[in-house]
C-alpha positions in Angstrom: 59.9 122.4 167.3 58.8 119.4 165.0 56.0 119.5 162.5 53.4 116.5 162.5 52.0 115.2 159.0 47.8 114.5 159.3 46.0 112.6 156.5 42.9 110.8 156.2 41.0 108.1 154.2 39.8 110.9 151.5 43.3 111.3 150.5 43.6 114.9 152.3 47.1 115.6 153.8 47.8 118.7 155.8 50.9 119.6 157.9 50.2 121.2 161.2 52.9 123.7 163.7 52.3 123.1 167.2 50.5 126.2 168.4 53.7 127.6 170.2 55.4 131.1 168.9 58.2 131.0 166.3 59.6 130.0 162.6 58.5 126.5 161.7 60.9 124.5 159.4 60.8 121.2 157.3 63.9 119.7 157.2 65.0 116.9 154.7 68.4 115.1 154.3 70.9 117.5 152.3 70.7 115.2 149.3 67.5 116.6 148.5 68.1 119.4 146.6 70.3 122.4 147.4 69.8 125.6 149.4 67.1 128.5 148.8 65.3 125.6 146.5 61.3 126.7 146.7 59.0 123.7 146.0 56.8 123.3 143.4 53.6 120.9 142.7 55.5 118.2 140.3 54.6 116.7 136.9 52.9 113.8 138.9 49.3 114.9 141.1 50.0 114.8 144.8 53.9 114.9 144.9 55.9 118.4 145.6 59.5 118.8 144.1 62.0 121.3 144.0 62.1 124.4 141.2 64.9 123.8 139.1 65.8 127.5 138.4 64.0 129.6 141.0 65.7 130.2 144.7 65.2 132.7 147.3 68.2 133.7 148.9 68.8 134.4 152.7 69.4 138.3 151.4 65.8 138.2 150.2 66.8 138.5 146.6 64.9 136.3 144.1 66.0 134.5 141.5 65.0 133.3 138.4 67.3 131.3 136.0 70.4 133.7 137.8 73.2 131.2 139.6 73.7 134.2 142.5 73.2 137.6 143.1 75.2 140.0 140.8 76.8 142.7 142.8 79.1 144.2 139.4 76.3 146.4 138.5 76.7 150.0 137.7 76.4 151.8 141.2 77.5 148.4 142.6 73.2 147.9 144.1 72.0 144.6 143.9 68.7 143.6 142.6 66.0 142.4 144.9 65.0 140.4 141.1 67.1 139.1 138.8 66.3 137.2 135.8 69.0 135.9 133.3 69.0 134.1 129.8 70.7 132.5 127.7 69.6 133.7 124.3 68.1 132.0 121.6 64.1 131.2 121.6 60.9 131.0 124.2 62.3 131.0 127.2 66.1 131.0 127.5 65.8 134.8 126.8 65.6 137.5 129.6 62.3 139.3 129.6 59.4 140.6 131.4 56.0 140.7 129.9 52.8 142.8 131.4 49.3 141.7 129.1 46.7 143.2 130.2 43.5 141.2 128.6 40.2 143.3 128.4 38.0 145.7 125.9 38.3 148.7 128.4 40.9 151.1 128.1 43.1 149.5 130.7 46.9 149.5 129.3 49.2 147.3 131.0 51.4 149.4 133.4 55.0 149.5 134.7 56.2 151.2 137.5 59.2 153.1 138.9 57.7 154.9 142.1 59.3 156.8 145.0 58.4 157.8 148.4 59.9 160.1 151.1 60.9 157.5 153.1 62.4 156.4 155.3 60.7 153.0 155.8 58.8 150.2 153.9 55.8 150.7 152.9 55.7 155.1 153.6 53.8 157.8 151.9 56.1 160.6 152.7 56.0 163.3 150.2 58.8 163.7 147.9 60.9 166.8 147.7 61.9 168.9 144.9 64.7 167.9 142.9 64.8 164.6 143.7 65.5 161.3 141.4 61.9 159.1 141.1 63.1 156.2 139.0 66.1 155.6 136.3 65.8 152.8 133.4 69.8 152.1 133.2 70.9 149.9 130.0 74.2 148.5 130.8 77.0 146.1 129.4 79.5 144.3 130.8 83.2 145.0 129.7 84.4 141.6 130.9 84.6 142.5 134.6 82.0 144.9 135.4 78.5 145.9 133.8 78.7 150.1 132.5 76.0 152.3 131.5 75.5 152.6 128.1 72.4 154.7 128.4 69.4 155.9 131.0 66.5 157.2 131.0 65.8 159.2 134.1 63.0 161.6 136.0 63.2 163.9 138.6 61.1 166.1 140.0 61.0 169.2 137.9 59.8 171.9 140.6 57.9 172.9 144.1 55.8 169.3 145.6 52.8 169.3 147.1 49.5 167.4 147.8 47.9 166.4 144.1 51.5 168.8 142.8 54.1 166.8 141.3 56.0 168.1 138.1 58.6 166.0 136.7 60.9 165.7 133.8 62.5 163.1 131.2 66.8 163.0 130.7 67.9 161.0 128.1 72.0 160.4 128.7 74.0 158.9 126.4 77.8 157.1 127.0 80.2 158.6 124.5 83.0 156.2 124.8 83.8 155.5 128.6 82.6 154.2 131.7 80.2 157.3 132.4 77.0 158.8 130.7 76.4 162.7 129.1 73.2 163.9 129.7 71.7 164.7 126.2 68.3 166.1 126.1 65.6 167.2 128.6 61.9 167.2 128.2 60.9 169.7 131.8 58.4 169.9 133.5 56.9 172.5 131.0 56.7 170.6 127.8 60.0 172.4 126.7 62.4 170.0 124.6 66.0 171.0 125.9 69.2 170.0 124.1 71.3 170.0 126.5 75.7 171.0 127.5 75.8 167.7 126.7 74.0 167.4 122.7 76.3 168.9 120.1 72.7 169.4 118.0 70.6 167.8 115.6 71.3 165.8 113.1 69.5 165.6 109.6 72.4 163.8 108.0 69.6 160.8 107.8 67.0 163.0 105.8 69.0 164.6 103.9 69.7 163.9 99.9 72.7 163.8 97.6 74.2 167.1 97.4 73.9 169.2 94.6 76.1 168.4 91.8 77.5 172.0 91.9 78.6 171.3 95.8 81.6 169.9 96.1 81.1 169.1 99.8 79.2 170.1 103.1 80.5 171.9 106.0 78.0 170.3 108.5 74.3 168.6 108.6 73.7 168.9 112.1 71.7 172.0 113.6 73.4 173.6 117.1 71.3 176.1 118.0 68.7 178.5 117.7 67.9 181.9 119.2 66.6 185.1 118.9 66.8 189.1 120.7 67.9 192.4 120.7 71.2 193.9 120.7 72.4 197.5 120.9 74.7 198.3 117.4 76.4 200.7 119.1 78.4 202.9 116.1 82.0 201.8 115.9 82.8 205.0 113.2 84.3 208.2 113.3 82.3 211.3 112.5 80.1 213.9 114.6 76.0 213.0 114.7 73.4 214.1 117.0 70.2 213.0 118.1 71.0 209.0 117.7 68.2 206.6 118.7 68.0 203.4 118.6 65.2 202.3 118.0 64.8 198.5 117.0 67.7 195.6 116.4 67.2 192.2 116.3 68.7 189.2 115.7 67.8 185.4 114.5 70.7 182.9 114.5 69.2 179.4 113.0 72.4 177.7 113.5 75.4 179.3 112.1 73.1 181.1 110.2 72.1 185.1 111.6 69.3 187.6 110.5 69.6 191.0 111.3 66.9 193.7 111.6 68.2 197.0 112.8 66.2 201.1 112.9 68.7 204.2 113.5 67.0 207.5 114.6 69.1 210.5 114.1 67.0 213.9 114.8 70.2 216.1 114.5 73.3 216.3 112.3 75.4 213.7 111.2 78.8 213.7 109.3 80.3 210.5 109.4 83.0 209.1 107.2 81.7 205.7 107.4 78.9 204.2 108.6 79.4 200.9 110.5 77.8 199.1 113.5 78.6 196.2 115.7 77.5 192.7 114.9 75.8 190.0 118.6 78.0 187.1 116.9 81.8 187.3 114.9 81.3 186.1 111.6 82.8 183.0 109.7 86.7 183.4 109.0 85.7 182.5 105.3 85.5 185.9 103.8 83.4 184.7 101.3 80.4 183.7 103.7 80.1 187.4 104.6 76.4 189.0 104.5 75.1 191.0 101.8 71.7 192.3 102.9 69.2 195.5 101.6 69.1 199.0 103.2 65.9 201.0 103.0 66.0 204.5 104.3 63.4 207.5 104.7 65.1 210.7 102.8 67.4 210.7 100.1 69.9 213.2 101.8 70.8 210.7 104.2 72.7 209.1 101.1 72.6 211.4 98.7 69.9 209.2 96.9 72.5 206.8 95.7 71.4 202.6 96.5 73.4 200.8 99.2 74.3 197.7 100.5 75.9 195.7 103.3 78.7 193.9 104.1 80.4 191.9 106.3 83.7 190.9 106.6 85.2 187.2 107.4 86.2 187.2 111.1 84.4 190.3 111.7 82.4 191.7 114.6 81.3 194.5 112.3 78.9 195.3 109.2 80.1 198.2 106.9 77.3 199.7 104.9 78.5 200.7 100.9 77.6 203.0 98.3 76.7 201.5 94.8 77.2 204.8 92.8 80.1 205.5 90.1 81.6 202.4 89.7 83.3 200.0 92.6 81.6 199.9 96.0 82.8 202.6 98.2 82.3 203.2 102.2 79.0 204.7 102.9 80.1 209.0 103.6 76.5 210.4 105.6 75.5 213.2 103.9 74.9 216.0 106.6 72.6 218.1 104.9 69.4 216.8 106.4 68.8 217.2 110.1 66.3 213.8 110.2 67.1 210.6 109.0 65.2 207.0 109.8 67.8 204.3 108.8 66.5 201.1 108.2 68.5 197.6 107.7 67.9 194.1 106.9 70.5 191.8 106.0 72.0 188.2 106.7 75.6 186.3 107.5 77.3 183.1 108.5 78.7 183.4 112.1 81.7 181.8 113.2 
């Protein structure tokens, strides 16, 4: 099939297919420039030349400034884009820019969209659980390009008509050729630190330590969380009646608060009073918990003050007298038949 050329005495030019079905091609000797070439309109009115740095391949890729489609990206996908720099000033850098120009509250948008599939151009619905979009940063070791980070969303829960909750997962690459998954913000608004996140890290806030510190143990916070636990008595003795009838803990870190109220409506004679601990304490003896006791009736202790304490490496807190002289194990005085035993005290978990 062979294209004819049409112009006129007004200087108009058009190229016309004869009307018969199929592709229509101009071809020119191979000298002129090289393949997947568009044209352009050139520097000089009414003359078309070729674009110097953007092709369209026979893969339907396009390029921009790129010498051929990469295929050593992570995942080994090609891009149906791909625009490459050279550094430096205007535009031998690699970017994309989206302005959007008006006095309306119109941002400029990017989008990473998904449908259901399976072909071009569907509006099936998207499932639960399922990757939208990922923004992948990646390097090249010499060979390859790896992940260095992502940013990635999924959808969070149940899809539906005008229902579609979705999350953010930052991932980080420790020191490999794969990523960690760090931190979550669900569906719900909830900021997750995740298997992944060792904690949080104020080492950036924080000042010079105190001149009477020789050093710290850590600046970054893993973990928080709070409940109930059952001290069940780890102590010999006879008592009746027990109840238990609040405990709870806070742990900020390595850091735990404990709350506890005992009930005992019938007799106790115990040698020493101790109860189990929700998390072992430091090995350090020295970070053990010393904490206040309040009680209702003096008989319980004979009216005498008393303390806690816990022990390094310990899954247990002993309570101690502070009458006559050095601390002593807590002895129940059995002489009452109602005593409300109430605790508050803190320690440094392992």
């Amino acid at each position: 099939m062979t294209l004819r050329l049409n112009g006129d005495s007004s200087g108009f030019t058009e190229i016309k297919a004869p009307n018969f079905a199929g592709d229509n091609s101009i071809t020119l000797p191979t000298g002129n420039g090289s393949a997947n070439q568009l044209l352009k309109n050139s520097g000089t009115a009414g003359e078309l030349q070729y674009t110097g740095n953007l092709e369209h391949t026979t893969t339907g890729a396009l390029l921009l400034a790129a010498p051929s489609v990469r295929n050593n990206f992570f995942r080994t996908f090609s891009s149906k884009l791909q625009i490459e720099g050279i550094g430096g000033t205007g535009l031998n850098r690699a970017g994309v820019a989206c302005v959007e120009n008006t006095s309306a509250q119109d941002p400029a948008y990017t989008v990473l969209a998904r449908s259901g599939g399976p072909g071009l151009g569907s509006n099936a619905l998207v499932a639960q659980n399922q990757w939208v979009g990922v923004h992948s940063f990646q390097a090249n070791d010499g060979v390859k390009f790896i992940e260095t980070a992502s940013i990635k969303s999924f959808t969070n829960g149940a899809t539906g008509t005008d229902v579609m909750p979705g999350n953010l997962i930052f991932a980080t690459n420790g020191g490999g050729n794969s990523l960690t998954e760090r931190v979550e913000i669900d569906s719900s608004g909830n900021f997750k630190l995740l298997a992944g996140c060792t904690g949080i890290d104020f080492s950036g806030i924080n000042g010079t330590a105190s001149a009477v510190t020789s050093s710290r143990d850590s600046e970054i916070l893993d973990g928080y969380e709070r409940g109930k636990f059952n001290p069940f008595h780890t102590t010999a003795g006879s008592y009746t009646g027990e109840s238990i009838k609040s405990c709870t803990f806070v742990r900020i870190g390595k850091f735990v608060q404990i709350d506890l109220r005992v009930e005992w409506t019938g007799t106790v004679g115990v040698t020493a009073l101790q109860f189990n601990l929700p998390f072992a304490s430091h090995s350090d003896g020295a970070t053990g918990g010393v904490g206040s006791v309040f009680y209702a009736g003096n008989a319980l202790f004979g009216g005498v003050p008393v303390v806690t304490h816990v022990a390094g490496a310990s899954s247990l807190v002993t309570f101690y007298s502070t009458s006559g002289g050095p601390f002593s194990q807590l002895t129940l005085n059995a002489a009452n038949s109602s005593y409300d035993f109430i605790a508050s005290f803190a320690y440094i978990m392992s």
